[in-house]
Each structure stands twice: as C-alpha cells, then as structure tokens.
mmCIF file of the N, C-alpha and C atoms, coordinates in Angstrom:
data_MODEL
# 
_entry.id   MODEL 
# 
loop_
_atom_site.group_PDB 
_atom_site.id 
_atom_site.type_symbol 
_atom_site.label_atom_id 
_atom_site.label_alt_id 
_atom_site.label_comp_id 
_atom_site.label_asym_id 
_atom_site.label_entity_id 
_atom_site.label_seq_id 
_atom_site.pdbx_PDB_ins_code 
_atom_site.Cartn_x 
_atom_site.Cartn_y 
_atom_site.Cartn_z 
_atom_site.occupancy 
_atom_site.B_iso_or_equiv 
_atom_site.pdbx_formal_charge 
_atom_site.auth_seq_id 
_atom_site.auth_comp_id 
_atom_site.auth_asym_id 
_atom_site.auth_atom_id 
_atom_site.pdbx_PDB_model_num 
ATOM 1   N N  . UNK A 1 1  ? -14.994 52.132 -9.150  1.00 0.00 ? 1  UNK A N  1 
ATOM 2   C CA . UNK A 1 1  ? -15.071 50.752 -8.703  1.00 0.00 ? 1  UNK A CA 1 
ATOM 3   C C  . UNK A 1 1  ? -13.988 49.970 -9.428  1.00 0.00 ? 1  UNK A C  1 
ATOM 4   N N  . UNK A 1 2  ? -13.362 49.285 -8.264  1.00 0.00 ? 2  UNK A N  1 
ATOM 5   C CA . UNK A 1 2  ? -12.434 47.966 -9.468  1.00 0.00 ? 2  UNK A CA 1 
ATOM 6   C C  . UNK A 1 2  ? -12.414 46.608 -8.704  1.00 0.00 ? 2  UNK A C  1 
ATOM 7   N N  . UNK A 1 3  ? -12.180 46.101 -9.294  1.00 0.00 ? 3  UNK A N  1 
ATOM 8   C CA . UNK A 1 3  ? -12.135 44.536 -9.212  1.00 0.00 ? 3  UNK A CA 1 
ATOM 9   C C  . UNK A 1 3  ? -11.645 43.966 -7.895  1.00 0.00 ? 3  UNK A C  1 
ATOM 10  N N  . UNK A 1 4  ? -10.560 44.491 -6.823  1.00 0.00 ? 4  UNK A N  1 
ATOM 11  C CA . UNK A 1 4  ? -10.061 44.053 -6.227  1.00 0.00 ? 4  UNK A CA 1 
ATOM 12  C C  . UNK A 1 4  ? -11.037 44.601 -4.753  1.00 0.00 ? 4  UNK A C  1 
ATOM 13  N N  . UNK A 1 5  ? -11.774 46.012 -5.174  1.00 0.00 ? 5  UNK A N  1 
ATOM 14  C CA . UNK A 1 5  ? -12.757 46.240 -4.309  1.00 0.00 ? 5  UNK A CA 1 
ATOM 15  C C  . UNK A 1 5  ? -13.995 45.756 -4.137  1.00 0.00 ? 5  UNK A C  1 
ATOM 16  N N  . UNK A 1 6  ? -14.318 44.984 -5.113  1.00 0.00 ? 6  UNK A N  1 
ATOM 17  C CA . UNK A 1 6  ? -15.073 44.048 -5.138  1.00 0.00 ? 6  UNK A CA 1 
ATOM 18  C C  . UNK A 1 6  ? -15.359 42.870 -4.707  1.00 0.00 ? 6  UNK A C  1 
ATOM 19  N N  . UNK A 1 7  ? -13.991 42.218 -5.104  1.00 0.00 ? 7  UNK A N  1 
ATOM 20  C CA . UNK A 1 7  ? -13.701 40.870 -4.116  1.00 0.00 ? 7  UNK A CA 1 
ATOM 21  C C  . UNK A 1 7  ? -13.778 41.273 -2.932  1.00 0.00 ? 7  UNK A C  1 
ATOM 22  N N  . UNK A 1 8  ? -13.414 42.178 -2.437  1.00 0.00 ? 8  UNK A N  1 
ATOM 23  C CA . UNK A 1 8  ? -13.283 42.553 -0.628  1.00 0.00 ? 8  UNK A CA 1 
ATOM 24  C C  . UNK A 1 8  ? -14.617 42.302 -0.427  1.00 0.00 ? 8  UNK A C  1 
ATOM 25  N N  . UNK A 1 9  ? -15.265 43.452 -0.865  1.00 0.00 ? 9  UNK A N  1 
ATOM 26  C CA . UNK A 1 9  ? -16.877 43.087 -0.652  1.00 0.00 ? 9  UNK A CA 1 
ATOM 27  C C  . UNK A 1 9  ? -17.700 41.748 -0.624  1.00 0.00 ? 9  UNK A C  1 
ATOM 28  N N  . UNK A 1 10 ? -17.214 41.279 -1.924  1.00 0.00 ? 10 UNK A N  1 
ATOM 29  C CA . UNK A 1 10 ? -17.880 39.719 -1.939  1.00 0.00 ? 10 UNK A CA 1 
ATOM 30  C C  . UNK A 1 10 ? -17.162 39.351 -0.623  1.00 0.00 ? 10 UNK A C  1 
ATOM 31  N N  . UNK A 1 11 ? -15.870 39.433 -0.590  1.00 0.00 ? 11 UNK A N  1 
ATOM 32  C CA . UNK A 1 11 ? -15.491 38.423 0.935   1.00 0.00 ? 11 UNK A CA 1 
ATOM 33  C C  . UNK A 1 11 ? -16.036 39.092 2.177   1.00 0.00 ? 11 UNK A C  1 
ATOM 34  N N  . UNK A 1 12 ? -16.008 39.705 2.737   1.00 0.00 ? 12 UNK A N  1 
ATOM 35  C CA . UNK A 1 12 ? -16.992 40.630 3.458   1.00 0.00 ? 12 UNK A CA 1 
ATOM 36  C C  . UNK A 1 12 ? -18.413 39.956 3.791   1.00 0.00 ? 12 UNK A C  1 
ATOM 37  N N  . UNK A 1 13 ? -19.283 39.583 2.373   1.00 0.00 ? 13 UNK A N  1 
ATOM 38  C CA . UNK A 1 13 ? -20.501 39.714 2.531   1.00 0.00 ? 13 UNK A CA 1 
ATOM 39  C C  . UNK A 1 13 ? -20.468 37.781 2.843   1.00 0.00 ? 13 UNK A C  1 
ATOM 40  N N  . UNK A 1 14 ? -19.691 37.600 2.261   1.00 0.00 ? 14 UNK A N  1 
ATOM 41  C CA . UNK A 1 14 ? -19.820 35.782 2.210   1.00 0.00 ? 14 UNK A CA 1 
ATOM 42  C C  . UNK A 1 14 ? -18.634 35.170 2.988   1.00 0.00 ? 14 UNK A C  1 
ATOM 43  N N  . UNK A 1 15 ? -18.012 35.896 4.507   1.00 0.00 ? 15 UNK A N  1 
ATOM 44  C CA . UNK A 1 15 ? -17.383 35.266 5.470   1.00 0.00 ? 15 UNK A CA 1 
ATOM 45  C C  . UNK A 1 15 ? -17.230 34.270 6.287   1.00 0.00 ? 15 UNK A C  1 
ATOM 46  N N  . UNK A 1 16 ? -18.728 34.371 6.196   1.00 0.00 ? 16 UNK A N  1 
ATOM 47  C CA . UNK A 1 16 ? -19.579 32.828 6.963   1.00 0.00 ? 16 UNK A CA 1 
ATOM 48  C C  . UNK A 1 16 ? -19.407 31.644 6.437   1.00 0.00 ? 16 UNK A C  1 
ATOM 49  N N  . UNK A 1 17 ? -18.786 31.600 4.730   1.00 0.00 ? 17 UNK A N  1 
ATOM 50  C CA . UNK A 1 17 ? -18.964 30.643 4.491   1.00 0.00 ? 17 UNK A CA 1 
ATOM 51  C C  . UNK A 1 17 ? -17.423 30.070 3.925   1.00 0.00 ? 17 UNK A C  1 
ATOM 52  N N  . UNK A 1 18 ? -16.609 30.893 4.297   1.00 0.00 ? 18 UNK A N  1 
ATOM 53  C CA . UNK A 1 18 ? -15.342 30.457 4.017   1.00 0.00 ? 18 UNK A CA 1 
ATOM 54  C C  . UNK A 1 18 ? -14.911 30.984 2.662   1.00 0.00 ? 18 UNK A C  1 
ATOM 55  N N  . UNK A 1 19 ? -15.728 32.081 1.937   1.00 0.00 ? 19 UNK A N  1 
ATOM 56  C CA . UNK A 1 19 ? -15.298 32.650 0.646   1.00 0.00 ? 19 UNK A CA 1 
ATOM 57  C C  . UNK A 1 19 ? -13.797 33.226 0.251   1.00 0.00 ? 19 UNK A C  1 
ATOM 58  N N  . UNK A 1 20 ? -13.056 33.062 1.327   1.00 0.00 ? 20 UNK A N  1 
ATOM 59  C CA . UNK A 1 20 ? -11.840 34.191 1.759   1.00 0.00 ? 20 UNK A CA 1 
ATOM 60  C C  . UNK A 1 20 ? -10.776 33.529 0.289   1.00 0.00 ? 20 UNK A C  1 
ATOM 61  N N  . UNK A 1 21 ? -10.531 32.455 -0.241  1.00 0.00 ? 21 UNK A N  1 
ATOM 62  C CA . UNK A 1 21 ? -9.528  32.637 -0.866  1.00 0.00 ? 21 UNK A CA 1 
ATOM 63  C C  . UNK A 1 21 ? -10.643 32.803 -2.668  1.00 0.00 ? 21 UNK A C  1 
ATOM 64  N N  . UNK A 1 22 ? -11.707 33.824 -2.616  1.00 0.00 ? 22 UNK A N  1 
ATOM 65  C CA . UNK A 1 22 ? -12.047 34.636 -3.874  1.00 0.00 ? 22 UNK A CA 1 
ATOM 66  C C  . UNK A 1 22 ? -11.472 35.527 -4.464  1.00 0.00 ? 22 UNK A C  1 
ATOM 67  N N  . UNK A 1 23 ? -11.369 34.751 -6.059  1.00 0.00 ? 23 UNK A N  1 
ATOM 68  C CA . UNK A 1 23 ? -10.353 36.066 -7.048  1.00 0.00 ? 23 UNK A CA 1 
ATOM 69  C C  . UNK A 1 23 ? -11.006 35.981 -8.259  1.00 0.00 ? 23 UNK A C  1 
ATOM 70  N N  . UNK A 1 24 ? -10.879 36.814 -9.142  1.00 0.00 ? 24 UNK A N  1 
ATOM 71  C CA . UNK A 1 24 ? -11.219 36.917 -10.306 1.00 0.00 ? 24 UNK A CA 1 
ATOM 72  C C  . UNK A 1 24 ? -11.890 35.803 -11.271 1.00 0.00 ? 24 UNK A C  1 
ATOM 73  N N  . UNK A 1 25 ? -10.956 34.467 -10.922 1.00 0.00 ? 25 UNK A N  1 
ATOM 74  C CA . UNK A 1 25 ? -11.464 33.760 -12.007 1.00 0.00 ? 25 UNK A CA 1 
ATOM 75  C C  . UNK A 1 25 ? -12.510 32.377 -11.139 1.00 0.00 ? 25 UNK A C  1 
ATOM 76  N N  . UNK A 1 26 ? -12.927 32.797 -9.460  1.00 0.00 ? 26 UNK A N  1 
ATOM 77  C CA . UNK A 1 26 ? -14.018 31.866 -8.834  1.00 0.00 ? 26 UNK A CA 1 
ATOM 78  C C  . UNK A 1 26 ? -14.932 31.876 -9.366  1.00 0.00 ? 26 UNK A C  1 
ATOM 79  N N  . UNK A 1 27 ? -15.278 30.503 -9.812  1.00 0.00 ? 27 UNK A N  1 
ATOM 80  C CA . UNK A 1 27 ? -16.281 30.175 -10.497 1.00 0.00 ? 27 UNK A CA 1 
ATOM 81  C C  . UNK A 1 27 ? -17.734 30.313 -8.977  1.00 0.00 ? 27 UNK A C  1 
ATOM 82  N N  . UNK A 1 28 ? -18.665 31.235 -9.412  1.00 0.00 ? 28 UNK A N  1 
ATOM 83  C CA . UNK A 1 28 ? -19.609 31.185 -8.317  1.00 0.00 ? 28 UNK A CA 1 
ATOM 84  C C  . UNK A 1 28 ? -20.325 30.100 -7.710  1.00 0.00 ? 28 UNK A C  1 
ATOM 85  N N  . UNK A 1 29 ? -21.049 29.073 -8.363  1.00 0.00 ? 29 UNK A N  1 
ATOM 86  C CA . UNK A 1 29 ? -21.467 28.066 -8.333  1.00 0.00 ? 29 UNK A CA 1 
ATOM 87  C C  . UNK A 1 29 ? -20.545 26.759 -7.919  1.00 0.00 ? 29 UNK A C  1 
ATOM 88  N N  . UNK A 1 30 ? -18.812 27.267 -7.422  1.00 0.00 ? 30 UNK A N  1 
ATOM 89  C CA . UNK A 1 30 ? -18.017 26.434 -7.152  1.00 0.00 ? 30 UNK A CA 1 
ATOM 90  C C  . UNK A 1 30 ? -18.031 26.504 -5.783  1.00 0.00 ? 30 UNK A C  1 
ATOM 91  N N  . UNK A 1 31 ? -18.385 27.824 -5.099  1.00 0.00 ? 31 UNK A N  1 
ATOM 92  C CA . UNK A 1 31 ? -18.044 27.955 -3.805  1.00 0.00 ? 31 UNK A CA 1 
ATOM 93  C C  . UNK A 1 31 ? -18.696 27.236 -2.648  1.00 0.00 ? 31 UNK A C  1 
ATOM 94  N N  . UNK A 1 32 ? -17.708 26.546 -2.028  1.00 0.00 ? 32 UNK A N  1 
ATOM 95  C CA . UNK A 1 32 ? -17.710 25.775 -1.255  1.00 0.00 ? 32 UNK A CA 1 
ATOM 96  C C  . UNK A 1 32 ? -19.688 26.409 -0.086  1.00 0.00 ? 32 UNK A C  1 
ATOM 97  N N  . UNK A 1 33 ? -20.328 25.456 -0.071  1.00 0.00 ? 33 UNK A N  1 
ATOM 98  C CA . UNK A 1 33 ? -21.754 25.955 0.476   1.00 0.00 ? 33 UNK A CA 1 
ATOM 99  C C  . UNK A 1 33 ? -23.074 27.065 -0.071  1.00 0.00 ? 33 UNK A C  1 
ATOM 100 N N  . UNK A 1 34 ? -22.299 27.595 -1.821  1.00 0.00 ? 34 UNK A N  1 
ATOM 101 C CA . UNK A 1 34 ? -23.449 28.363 -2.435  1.00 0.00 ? 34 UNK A CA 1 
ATOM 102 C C  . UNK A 1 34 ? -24.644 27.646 -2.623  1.00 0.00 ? 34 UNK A C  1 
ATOM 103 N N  . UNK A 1 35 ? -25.711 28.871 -1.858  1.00 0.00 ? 35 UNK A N  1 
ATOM 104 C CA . UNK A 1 35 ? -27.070 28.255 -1.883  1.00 0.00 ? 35 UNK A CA 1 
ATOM 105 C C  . UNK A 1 35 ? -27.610 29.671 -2.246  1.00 0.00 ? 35 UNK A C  1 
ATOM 106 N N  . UNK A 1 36 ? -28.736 29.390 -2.219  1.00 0.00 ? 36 UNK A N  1 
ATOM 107 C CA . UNK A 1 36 ? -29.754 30.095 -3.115  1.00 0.00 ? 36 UNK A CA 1 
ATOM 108 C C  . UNK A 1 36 ? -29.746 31.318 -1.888  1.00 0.00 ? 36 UNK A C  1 
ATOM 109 N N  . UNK A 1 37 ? -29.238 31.114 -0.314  1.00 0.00 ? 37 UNK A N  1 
ATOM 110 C CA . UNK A 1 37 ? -29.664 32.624 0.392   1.00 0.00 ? 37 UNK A CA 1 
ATOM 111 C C  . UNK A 1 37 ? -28.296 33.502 -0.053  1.00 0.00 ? 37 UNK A C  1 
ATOM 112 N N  . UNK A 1 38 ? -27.330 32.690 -0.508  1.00 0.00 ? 38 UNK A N  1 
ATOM 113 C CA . UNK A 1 38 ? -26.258 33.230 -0.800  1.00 0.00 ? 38 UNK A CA 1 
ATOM 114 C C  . UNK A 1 38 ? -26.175 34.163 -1.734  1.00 0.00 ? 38 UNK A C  1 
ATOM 115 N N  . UNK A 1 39 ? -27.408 34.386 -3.139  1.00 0.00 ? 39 UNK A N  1 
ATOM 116 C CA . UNK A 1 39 ? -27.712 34.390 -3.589  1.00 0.00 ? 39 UNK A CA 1 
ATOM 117 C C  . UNK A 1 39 ? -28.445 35.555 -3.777  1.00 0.00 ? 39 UNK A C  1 
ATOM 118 N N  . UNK A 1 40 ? -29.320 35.460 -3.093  1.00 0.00 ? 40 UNK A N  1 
ATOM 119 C CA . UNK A 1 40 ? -30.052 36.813 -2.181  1.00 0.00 ? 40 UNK A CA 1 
ATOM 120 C C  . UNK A 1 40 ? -28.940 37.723 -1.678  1.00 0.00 ? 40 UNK A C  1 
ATOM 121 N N  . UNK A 1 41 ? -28.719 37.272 -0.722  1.00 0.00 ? 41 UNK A N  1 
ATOM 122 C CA . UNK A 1 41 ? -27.271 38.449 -0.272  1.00 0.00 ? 41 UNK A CA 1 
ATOM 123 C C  . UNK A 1 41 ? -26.542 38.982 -1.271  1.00 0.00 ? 41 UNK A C  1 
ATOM 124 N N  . UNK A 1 42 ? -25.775 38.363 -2.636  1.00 0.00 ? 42 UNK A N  1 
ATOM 125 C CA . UNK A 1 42 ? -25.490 38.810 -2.934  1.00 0.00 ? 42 UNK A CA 1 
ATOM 126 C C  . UNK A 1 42 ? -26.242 39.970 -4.017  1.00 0.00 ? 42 UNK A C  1 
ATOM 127 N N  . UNK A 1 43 ? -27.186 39.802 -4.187  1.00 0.00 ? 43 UNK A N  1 
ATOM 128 C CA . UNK A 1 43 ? -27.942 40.751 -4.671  1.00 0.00 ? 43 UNK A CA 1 
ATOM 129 C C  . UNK A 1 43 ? -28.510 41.780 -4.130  1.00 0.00 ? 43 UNK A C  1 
ATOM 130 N N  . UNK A 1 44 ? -28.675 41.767 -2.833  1.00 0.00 ? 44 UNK A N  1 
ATOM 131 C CA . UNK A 1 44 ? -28.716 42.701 -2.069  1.00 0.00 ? 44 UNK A CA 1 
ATOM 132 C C  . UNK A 1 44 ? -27.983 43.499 -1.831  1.00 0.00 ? 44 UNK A C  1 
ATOM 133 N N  . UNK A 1 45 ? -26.597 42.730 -1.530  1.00 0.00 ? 45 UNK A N  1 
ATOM 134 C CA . UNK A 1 45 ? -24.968 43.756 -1.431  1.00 0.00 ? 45 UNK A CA 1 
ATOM 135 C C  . UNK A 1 45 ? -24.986 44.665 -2.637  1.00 0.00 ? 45 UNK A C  1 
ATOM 136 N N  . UNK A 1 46 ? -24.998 44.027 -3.691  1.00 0.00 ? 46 UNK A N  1 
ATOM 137 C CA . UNK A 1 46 ? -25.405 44.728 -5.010  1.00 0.00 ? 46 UNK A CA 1 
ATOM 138 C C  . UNK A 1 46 ? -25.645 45.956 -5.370  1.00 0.00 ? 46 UNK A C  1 
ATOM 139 N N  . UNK A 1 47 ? -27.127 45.756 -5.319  1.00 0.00 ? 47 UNK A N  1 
ATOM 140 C CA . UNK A 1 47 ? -27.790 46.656 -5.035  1.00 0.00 ? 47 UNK A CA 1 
ATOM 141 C C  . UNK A 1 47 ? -27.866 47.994 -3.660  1.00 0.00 ? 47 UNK A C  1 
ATOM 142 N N  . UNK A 1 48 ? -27.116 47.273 -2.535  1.00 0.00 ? 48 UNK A N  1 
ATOM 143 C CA . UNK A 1 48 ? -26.950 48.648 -2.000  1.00 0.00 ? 48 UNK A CA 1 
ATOM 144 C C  . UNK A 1 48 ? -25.590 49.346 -2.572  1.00 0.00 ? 48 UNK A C  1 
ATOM 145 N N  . UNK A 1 49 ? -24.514 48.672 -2.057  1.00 0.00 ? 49 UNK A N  1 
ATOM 146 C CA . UNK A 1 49 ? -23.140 49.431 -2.787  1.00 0.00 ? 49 UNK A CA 1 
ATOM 147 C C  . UNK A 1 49 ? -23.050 49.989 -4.076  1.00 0.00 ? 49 UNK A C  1 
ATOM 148 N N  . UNK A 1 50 ? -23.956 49.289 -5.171  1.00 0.00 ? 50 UNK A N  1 
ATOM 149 C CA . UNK A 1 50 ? -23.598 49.716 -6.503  1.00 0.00 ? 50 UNK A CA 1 
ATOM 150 C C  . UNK A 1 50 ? -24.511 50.302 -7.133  1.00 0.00 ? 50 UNK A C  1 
ATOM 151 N N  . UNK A 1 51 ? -25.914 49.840 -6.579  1.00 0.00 ? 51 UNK A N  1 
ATOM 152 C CA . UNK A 1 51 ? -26.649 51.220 -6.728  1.00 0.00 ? 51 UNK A CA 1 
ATOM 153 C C  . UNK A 1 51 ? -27.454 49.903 -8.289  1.00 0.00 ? 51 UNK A C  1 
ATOM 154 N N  . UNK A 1 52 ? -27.042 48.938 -8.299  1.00 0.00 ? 52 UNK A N  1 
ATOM 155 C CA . UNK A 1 52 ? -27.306 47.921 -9.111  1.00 0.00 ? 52 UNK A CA 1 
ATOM 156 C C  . UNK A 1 52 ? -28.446 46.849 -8.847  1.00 0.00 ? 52 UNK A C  1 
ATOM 157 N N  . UNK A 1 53 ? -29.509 46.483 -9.605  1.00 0.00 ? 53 UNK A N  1 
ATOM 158 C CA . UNK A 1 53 ? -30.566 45.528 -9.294  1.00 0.00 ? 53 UNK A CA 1 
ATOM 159 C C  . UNK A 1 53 ? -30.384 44.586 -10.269 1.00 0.00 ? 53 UNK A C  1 
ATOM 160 N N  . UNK A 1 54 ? -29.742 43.157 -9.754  1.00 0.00 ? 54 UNK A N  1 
ATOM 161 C CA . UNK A 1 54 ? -29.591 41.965 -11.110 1.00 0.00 ? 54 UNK A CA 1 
ATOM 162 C C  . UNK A 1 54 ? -31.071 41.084 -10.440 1.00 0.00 ? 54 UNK A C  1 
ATOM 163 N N  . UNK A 1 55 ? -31.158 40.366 -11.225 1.00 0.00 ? 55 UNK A N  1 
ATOM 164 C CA . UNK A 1 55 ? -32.050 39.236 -11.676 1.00 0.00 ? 55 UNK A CA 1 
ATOM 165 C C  . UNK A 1 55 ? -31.771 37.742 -11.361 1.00 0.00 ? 55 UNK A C  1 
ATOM 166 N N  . UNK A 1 56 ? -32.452 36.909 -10.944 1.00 0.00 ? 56 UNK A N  1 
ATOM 167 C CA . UNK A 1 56 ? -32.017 35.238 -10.935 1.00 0.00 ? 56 UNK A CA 1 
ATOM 168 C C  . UNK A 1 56 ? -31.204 35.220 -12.495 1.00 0.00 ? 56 UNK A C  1 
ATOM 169 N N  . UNK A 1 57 ? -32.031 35.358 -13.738 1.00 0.00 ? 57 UNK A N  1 
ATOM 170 C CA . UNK A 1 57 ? -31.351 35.480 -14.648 1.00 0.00 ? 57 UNK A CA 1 
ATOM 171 C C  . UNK A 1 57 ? -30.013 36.055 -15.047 1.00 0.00 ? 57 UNK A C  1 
ATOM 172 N N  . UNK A 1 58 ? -29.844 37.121 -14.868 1.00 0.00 ? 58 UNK A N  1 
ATOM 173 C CA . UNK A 1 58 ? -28.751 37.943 -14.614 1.00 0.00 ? 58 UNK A CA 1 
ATOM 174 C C  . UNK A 1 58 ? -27.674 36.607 -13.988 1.00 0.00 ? 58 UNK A C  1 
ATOM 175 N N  . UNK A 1 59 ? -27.904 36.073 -13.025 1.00 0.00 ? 59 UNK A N  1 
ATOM 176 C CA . UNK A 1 59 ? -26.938 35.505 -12.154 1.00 0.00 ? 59 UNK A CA 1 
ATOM 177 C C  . UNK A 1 59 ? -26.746 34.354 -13.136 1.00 0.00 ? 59 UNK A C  1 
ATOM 178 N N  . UNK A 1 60 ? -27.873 33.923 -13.410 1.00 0.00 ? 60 UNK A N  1 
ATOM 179 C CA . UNK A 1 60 ? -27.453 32.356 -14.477 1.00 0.00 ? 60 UNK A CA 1 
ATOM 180 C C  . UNK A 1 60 ? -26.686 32.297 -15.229 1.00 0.00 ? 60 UNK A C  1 
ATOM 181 N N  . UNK A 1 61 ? -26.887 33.408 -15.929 1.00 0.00 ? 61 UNK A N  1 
ATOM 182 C CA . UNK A 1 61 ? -25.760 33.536 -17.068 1.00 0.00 ? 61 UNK A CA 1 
ATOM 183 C C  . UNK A 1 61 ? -24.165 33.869 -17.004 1.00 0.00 ? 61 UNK A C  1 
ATOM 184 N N  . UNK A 1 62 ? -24.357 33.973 -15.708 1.00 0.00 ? 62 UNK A N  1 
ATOM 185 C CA . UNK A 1 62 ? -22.421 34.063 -15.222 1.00 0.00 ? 62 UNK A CA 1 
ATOM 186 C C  . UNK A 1 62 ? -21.946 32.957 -14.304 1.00 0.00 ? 62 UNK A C  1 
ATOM 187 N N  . UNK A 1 63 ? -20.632 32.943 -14.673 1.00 0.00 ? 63 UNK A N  1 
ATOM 188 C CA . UNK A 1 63 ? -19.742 31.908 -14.143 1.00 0.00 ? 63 UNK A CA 1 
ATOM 189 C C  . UNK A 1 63 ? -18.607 32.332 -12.937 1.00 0.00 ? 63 UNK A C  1 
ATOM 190 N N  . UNK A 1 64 ? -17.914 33.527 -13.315 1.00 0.00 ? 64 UNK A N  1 
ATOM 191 C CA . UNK A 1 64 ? -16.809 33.840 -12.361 1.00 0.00 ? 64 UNK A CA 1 
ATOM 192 C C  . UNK A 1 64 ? -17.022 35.101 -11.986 1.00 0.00 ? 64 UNK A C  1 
ATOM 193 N N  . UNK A 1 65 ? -16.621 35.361 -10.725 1.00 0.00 ? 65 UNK A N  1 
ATOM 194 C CA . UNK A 1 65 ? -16.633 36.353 -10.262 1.00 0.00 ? 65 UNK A CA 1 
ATOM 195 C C  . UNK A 1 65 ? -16.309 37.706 -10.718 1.00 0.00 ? 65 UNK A C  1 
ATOM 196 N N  . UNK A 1 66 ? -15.337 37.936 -12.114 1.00 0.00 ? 66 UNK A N  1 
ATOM 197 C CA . UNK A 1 66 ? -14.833 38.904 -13.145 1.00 0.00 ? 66 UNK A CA 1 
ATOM 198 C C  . UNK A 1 66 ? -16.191 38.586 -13.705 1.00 0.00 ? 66 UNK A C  1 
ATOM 199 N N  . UNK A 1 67 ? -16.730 38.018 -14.408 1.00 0.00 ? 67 UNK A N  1 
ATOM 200 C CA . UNK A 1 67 ? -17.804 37.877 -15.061 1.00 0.00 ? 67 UNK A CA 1 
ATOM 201 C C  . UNK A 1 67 ? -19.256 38.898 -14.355 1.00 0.00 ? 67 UNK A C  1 
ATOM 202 N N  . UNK A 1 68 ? -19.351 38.629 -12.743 1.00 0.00 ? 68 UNK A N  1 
ATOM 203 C CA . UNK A 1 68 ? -20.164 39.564 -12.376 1.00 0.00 ? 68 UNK A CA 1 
ATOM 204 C C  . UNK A 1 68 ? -19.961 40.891 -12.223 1.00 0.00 ? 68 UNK A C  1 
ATOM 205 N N  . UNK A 1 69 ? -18.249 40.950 -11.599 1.00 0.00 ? 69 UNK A N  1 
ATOM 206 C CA . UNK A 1 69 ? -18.150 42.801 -11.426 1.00 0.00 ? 69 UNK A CA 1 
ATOM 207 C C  . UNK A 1 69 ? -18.130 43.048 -13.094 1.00 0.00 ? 69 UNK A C  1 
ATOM 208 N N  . UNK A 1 70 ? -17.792 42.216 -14.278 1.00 0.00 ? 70 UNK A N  1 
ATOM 209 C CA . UNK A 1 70 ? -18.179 43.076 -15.443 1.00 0.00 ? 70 UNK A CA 1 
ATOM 210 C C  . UNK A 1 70 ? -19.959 43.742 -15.604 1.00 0.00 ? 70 UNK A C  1 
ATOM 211 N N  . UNK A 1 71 ? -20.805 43.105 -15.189 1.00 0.00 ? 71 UNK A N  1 
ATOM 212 C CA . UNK A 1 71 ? -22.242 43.485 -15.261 1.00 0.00 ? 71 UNK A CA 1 
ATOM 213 C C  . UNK A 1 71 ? -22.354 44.095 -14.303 1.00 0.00 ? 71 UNK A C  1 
ATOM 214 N N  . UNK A 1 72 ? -21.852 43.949 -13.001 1.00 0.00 ? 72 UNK A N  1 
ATOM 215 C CA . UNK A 1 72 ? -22.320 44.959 -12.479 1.00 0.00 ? 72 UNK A CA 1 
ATOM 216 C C  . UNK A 1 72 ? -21.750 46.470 -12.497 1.00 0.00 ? 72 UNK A C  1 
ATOM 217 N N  . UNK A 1 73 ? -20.433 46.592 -13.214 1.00 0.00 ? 73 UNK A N  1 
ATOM 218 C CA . UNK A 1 73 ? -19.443 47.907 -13.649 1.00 0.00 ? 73 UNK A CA 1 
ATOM 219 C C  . UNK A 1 73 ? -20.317 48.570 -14.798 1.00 0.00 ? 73 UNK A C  1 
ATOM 220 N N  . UNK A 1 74 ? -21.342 47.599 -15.645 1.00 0.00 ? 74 UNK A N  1 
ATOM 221 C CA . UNK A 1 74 ? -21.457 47.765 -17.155 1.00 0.00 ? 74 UNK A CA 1 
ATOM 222 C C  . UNK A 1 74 ? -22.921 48.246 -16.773 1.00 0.00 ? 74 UNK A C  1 
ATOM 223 N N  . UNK A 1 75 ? -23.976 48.027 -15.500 1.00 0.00 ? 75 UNK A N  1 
ATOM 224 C CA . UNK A 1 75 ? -25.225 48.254 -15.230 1.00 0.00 ? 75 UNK A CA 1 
ATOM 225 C C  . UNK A 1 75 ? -24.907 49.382 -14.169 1.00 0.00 ? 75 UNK A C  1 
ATOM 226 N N  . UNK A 1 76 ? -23.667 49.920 -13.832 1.00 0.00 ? 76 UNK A N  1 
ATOM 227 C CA . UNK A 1 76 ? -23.773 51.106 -13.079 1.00 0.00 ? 76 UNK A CA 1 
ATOM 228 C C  . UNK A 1 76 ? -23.006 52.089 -13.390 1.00 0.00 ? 76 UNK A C  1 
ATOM 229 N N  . UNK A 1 77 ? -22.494 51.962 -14.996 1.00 0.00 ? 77 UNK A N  1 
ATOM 230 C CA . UNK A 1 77 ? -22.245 52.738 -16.211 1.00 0.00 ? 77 UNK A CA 1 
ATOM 231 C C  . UNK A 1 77 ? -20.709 53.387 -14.901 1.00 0.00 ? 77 UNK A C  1 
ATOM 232 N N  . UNK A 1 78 ? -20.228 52.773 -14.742 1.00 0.00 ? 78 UNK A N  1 
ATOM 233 C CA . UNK A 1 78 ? -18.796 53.190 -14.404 1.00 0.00 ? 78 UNK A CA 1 
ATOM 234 C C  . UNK A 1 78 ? -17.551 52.599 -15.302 1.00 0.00 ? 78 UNK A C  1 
# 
C-alpha cells in the first residue's frame, strides 16, 4: 500500500462530493460537505480494502489525510 493509492481510493469513494483535488496534507474535516455519512463510508472503504476496522475515535484524533493512511498502514502492519 502507498499513499498515492490511497488518495485514489479516498477519491473514488468520496466523488460525489467533489473530493478530487485530495493530497496528503487535506485536512479531513476541511472537505468541502464532510458529514458524519462520509464518515461511515469511509470506514467502511477501510475496512474492506485494508482489511482495517477504525473507530469514531480513531477518526478524531486525525487531521490530514497522511495522518490516516499512517494508521491505517500501521493497523494493517504493512
């Protein structure tokens, strides 16, 4: 897994909402229409591709999008 396959995914999963110019340092909570189903999805994507289960918590505690593929690289020991 790396970083740039990731963003694809996030953009992929969050198209609907205009996520397309996401990079490394998008702050999550900046993106233009994040709501709480957004939220869900992305934990779902998660968890199927990475084989990864985060938490509301989990999510609180991060800010940018590098910030999540680090936990989720670091919770699926790649």
């Amino acid at each position: 897994m790396d970083l740039s396959d990731f963003i694809h995914h996030l953009k992929a999963e969050f198209e609907d909402f205009h996520a397309v110019n996401l990079s490394e340092q998008t702050v999550l909570n900046e993106i233009e229409g994040w709501n709480s189903m957004h939220i869900l999805l992305l934990v779902a994507m998660i968890d199927v591709k990475y084989n990864v289960l985060l938490s509301g918590e989990d999510l609180k505690g991060l800010g940018t999008v590098k910030e999540l593929f680090e936990l989720v690289k670091h919770r699926a020991n790649l």
